[in-house]
C-alpha positions as CSV (number, residue, x, y, z in Angstrom):
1,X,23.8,-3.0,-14.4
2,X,20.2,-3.5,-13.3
3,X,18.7,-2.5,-10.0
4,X,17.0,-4.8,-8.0
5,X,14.4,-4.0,-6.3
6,X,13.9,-5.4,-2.9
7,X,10.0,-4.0,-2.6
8,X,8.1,-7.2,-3.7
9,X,4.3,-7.8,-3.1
10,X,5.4,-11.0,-0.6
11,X,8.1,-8.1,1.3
12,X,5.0,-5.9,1.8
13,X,3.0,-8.9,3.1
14,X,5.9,-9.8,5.3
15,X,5.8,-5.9,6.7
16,X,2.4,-5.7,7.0
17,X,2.2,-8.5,9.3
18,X,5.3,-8.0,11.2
19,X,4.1,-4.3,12.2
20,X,0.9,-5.3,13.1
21,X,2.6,-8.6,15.3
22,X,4.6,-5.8,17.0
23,X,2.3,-3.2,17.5
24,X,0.2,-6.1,19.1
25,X,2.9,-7.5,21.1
26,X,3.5,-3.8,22.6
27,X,0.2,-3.7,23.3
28,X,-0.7,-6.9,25.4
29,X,3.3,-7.1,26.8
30,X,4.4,-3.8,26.9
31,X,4.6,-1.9,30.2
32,X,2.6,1.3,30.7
33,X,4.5,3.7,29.0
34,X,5.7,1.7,26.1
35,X,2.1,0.5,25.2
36,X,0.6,3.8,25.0
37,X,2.9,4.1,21.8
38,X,2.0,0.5,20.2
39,X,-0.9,3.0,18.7
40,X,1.8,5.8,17.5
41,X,4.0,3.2,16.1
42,X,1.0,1.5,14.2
43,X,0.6,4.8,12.9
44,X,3.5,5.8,11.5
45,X,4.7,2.6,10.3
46,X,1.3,1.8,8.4
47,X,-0.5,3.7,6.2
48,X,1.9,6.4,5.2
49,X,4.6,4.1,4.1
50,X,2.2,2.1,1.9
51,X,0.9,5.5,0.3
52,X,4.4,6.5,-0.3
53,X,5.3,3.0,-2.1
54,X,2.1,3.4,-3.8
55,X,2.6,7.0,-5.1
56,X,6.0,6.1,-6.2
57,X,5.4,3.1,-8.2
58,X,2.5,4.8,-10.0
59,X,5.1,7.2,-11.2
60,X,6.9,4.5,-12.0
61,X,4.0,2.5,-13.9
62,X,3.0,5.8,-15.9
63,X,6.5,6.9,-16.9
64,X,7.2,3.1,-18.0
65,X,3.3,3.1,-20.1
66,X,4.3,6.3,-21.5
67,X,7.3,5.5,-22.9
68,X,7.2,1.8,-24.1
69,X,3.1,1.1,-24.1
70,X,1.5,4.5,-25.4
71,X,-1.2,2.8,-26.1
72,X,-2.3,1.2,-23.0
73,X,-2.0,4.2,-21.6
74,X,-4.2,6.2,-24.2
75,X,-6.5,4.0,-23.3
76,X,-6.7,3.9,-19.8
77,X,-5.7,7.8,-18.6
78,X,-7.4,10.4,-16.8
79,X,-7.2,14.0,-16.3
80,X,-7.9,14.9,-12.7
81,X,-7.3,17.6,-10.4
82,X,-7.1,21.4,-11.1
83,X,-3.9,21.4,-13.5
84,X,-6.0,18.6,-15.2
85,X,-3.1,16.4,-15.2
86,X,-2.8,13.3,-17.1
87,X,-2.1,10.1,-15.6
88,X,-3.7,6.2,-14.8
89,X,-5.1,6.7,-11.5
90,X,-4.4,3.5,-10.2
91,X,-6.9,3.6,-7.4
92,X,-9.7,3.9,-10.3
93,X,-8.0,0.6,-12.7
94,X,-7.9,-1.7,-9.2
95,X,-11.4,-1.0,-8.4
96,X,-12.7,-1.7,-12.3
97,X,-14.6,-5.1,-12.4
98,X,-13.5,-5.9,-15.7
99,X,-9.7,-6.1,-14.8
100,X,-9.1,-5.0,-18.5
101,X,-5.9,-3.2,-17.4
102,X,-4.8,-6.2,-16.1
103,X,-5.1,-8.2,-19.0
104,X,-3.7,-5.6,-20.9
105,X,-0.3,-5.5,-18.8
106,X,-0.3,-9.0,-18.5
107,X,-0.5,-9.1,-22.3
108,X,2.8,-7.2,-22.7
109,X,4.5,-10.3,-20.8
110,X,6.8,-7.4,-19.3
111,X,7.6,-8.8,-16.4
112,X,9.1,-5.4,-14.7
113,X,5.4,-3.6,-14.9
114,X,3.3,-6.7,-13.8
115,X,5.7,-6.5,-10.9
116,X,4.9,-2.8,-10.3
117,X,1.6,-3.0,-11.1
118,X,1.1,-5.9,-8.4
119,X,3.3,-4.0,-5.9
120,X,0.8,-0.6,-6.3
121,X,-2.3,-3.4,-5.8
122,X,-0.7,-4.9,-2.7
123,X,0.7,-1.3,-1.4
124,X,-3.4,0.2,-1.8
125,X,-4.5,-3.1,0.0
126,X,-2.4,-2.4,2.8
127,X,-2.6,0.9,3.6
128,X,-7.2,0.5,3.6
129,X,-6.0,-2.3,6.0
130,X,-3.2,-0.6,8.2
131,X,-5.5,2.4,8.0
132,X,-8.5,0.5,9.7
133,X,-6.4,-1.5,12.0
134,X,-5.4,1.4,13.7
135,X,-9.3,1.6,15.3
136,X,-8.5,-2.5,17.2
137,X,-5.2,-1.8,18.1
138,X,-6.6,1.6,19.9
139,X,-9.6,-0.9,21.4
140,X,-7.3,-3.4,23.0
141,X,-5.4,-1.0,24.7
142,X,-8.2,1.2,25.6
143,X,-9.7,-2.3,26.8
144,X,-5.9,-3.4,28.5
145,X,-5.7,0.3,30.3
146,X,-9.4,0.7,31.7
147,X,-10.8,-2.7,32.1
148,X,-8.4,-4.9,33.1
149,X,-5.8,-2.1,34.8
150,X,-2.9,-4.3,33.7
């Protein structure tokens, strides 16, 4: 029996935009001691989650190159860190011009590790995003408290 997996790069989207909706809503309609955690919720609800679906489907991506694609990932790991670990440091293959990762999992025409791989470029996306969201989010309520005195 397979498992499905209900993290899709179109669930993160629909995350994404439904936490920032909310956090906004609490902002603008919230009274004054819900809105002063529209920020807080932003926060928690943002960034970390998307860096831990990112760190866990780039265990997921190296264990599955490892073991069925050794030499993809021959050809595309890094040693990093003080342990000099081994691993594709997905951060580094996203920000490549060339996309030759890309084309080289898209090559396989495994349809499991496209999906994770596109999941990890979505997850990366959102959390620089969520990250740097939390500065307007802080702004309109900063602007809602002191400015207007709603």
């Amino acid at each position: 029996m397979q498992h499905k997996t209900i993290i899709t790069p179109k669930n993160l989207r629909i995350y994404f935009i439904s936490t920032l909706i909310i956090s906004l809503i609490i902002t603008f309609f919230g009274n004054d001691t819900l809105d002063n955690y529209a920020t807080v919720f932003y926060m928690i609800t943002g960034s970390p989650i998307f860096t831990i679906i990112q760190i866990k489907y780039n265990s997921k991506l190296n264990l599955q190159l490892k073991e069925n694609y050794n030499e993809i990932y021959d050809k595309f790991k890094e040693s990093r860190g003080y342990s000099k670990s081994e691993g594709i440091w997905t951060l580094n293959i996203i920000n490549r011009s060339d996309n030759t990762f890309e084309k080289s999992l898209l090559e396989t025409k495994n349809s499991e590790l496209i999906n994770i791989y596109f999941i990890i470029k979505c997850s990366i996306t959102f959390t620089y995003l969520s990250f740097f969201l939390i500065i307007p989010i802080a702004l309109c309520l900063f602007i809602k408290i002191h400015i207007f005195k709603l």
